[in-house]
Backbone as JSON Lines, residues from 0, in Angstrom:
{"i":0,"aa":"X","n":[11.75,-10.83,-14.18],"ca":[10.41,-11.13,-13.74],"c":[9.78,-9.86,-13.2]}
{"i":1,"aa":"X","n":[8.55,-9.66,-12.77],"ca":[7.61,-8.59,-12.7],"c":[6.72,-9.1,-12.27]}
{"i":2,"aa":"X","n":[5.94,-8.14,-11.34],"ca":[4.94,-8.91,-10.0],"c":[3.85,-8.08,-10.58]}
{"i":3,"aa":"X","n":[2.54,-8.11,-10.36],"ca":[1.46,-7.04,-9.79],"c":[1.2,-7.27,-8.88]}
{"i":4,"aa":"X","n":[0.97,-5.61,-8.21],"ca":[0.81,-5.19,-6.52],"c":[-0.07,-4.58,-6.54]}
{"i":5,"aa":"X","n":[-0.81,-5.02,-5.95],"ca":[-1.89,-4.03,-5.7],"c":[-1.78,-3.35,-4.09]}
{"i":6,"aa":"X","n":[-1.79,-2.21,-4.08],"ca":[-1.64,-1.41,-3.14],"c":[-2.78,-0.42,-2.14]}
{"i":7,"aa":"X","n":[-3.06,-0.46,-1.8],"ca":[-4.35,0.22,-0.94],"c":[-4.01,1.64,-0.33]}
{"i":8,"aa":"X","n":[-3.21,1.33,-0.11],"ca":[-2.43,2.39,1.11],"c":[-2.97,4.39,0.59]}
{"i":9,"aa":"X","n":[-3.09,5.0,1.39],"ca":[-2.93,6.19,0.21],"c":[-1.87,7.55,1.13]}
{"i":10,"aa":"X","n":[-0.99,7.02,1.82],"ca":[-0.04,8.29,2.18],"c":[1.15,6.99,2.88]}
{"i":11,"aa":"X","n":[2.17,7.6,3.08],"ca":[3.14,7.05,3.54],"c":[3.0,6.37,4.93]}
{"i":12,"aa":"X","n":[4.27,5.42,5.08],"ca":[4.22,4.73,6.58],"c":[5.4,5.42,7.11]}
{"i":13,"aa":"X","n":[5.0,6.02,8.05],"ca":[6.15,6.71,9.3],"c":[6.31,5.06,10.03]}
{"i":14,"aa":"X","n":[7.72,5.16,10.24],"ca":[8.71,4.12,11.08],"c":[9.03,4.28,12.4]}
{"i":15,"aa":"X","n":[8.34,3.43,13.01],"ca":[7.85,4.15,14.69],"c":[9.01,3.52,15.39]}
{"i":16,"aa":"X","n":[9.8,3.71,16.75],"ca":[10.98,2.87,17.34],"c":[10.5,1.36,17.43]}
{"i":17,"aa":"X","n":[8.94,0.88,17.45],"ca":[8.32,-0.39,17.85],"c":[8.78,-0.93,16.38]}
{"i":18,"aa":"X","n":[8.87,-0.53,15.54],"ca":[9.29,-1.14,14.3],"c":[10.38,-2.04,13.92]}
{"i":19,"aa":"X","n":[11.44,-1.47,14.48],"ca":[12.53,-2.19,14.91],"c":[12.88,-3.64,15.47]}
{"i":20,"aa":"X","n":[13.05,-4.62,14.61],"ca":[13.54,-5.96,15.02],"c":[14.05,-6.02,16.3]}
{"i":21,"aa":"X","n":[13.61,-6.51,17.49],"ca":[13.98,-7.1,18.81],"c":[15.31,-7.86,18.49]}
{"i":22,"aa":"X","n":[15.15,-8.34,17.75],"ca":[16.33,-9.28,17.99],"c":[17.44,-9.13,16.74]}
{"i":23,"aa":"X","n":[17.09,-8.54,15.43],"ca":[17.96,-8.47,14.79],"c":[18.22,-6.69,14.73]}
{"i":24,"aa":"X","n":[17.9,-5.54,15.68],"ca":[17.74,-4.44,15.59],"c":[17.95,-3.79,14.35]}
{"i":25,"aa":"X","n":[17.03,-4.41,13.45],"ca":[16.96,-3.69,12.21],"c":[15.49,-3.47,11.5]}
{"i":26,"aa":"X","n":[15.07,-2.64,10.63],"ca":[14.08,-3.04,10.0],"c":[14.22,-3.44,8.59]}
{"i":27,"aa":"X","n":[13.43,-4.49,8.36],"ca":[13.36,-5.11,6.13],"c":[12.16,-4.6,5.96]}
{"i":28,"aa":"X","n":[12.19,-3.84,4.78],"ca":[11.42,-3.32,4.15],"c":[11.13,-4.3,3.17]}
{"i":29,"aa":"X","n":[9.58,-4.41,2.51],"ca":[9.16,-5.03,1.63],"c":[9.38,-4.63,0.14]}
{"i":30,"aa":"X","n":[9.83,-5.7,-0.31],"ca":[10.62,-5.06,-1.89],"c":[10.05,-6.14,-3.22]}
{"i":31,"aa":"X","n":[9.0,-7.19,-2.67],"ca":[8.42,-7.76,-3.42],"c":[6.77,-7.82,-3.61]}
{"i":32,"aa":"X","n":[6.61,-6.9,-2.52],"ca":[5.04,-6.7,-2.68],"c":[3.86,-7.32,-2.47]}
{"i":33,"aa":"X","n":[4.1,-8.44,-1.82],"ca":[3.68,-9.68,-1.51],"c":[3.4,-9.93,0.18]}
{"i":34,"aa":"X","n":[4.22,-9.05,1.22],"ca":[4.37,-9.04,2.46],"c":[2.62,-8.71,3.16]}
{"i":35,"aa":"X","n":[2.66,-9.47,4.15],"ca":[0.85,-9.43,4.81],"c":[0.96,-8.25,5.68]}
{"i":36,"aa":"X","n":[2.4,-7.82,6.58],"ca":[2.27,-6.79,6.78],"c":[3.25,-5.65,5.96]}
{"i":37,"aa":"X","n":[2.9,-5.58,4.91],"ca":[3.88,-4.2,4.27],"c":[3.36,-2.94,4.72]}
{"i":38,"aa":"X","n":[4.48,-2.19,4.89],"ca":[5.94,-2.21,3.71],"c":[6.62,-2.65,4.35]}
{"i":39,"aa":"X","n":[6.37,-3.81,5.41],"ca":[7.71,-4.94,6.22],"c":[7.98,-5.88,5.61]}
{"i":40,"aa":"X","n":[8.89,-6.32,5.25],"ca":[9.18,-7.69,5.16],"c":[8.3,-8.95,6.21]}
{"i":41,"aa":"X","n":[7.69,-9.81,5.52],"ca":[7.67,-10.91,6.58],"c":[8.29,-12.49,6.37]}
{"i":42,"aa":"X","n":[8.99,-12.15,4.89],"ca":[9.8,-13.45,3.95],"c":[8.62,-13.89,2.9]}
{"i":43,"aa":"X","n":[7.47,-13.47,2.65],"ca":[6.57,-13.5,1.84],"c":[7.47,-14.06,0.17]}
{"i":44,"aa":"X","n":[9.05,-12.94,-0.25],"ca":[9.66,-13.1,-1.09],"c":[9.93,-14.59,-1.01]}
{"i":45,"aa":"X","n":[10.33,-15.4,0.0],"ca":[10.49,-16.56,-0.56],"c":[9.73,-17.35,-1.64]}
{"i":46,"aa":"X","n":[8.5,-17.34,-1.76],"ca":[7.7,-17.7,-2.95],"c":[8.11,-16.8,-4.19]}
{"i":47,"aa":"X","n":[9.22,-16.4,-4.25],"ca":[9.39,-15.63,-5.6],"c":[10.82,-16.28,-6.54]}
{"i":48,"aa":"X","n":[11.35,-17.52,-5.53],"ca":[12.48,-17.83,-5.95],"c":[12.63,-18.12,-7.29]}
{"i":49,"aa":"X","n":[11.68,-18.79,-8.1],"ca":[11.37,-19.66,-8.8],"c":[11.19,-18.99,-10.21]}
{"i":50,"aa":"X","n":[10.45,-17.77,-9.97],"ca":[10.14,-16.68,-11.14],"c":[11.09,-16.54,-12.28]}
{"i":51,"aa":"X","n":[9.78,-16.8,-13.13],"ca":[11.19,-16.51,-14.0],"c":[11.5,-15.17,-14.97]}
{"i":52,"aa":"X","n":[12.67,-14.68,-15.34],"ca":[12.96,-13.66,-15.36],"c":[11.89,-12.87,-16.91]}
{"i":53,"aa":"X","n":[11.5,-13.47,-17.59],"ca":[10.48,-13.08,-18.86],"c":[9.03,-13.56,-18.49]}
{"i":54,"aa":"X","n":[8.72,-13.68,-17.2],"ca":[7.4,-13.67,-17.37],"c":[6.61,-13.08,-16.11]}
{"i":55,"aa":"X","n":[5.79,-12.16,-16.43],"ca":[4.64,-11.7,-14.93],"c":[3.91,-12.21,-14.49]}
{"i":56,"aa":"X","n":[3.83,-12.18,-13.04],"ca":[3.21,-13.22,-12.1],"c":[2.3,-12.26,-11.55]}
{"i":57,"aa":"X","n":[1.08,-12.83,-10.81],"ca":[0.34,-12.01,-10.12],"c":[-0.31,-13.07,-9.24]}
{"i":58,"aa":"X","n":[-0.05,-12.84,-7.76],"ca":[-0.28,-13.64,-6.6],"c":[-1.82,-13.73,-6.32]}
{"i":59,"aa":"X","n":[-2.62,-14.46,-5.27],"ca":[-2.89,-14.58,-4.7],"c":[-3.65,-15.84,-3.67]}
{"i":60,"aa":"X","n":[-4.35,-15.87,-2.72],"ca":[-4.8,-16.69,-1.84],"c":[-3.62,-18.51,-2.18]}
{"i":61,"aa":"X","n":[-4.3,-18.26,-3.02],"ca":[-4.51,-19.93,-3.83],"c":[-3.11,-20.04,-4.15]}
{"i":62,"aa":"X","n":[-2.28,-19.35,-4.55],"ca":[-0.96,-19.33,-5.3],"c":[-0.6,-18.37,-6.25]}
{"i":63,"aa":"X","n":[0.02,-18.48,-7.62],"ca":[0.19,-17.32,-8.31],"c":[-0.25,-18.23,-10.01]}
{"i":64,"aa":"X","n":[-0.02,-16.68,-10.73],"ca":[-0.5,-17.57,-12.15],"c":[0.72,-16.46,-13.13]}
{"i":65,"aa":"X","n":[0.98,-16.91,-14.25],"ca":[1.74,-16.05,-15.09],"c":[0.64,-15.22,-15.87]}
{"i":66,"aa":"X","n":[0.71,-13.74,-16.11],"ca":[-0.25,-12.93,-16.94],"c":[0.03,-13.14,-18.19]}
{"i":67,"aa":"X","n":[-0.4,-13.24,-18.85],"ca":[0.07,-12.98,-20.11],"c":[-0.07,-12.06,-21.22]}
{"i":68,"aa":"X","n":[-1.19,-10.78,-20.67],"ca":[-1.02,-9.49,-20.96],"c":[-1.59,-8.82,-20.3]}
{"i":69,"aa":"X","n":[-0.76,-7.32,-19.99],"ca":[-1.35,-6.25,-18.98],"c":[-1.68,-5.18,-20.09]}
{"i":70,"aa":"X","n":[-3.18,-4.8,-19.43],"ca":[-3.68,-3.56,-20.29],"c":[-3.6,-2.66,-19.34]}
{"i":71,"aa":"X","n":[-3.33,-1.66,-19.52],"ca":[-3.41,-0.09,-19.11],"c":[-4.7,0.85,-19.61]}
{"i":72,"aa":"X","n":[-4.79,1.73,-18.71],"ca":[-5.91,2.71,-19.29],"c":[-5.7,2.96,-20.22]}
{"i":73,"aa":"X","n":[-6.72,3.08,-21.09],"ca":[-6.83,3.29,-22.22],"c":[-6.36,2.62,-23.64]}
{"i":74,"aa":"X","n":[-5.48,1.33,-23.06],"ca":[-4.75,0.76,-23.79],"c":[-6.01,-0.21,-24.8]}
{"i":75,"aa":"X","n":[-7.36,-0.59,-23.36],"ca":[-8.43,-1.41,-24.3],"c":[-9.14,-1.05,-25.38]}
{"i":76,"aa":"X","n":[-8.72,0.21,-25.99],"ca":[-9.26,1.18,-26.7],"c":[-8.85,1.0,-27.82]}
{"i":77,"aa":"X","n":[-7.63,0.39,-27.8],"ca":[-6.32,0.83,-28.63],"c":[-5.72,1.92,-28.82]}
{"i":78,"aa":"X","n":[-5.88,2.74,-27.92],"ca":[-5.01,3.43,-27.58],"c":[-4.25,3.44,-26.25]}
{"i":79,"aa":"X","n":[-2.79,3.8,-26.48],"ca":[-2.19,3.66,-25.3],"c":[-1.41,4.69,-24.74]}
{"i":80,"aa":"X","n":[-1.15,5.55,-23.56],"ca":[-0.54,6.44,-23.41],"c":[1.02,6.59,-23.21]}
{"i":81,"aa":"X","n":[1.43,6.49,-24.52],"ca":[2.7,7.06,-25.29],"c":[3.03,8.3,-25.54]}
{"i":82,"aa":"X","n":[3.45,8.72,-25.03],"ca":[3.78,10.47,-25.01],"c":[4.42,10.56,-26.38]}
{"i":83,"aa":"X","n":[4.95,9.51,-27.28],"ca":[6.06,9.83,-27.98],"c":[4.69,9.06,-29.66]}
{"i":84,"aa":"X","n":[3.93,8.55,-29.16],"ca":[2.85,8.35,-30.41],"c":[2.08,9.35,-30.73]}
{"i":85,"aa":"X","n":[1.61,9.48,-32.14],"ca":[0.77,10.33,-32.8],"c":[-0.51,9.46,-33.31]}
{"i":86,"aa":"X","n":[-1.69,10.19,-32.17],"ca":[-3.2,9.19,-32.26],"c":[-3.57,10.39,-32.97]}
């Protein structure tokens, strides 16, 4: 399975000591892309149990939907950036 994330952010998150779980003294990092506060974990992944492994999902408000094709720049062109094709 395969998510789209859309990401905002534009430089890294420094990990401050307040970061650190009180009670489980650890930090989870977000690894599904989905988290309200990322790059933390907040269990957001639980809605991902279900996914299934051949198809892309893309979240939001309302729930999620399966894509059923991703275009890339330039791909709506018909062309697509393949380093290894001859346009």
């Amino acid at each position: 399975m395969t998510r789209l994330v859309e990401l905002e952010a534009t430089g890294p998150r420094t990990l401050e000591p307040e970061d650190i779980d009180d009670e489980k003294g650890d930090v989870a990092v977000c690894q599904c892309g989905l988290s309200e506060s990322f790059p933390f974990c907040d269990g957001s992944h639980r809605r991902t149990r279900d996914e299934a492994d051949d198809e892309t999902y893309v979240y939001d408000d309302d729930g999620r939907d399966v894509v059923e094709r991703v275009v890339t720049t330039g791909e709506e062109n018909g062309r697509t950036d393949d380093p290894d094709r001859d346009d």
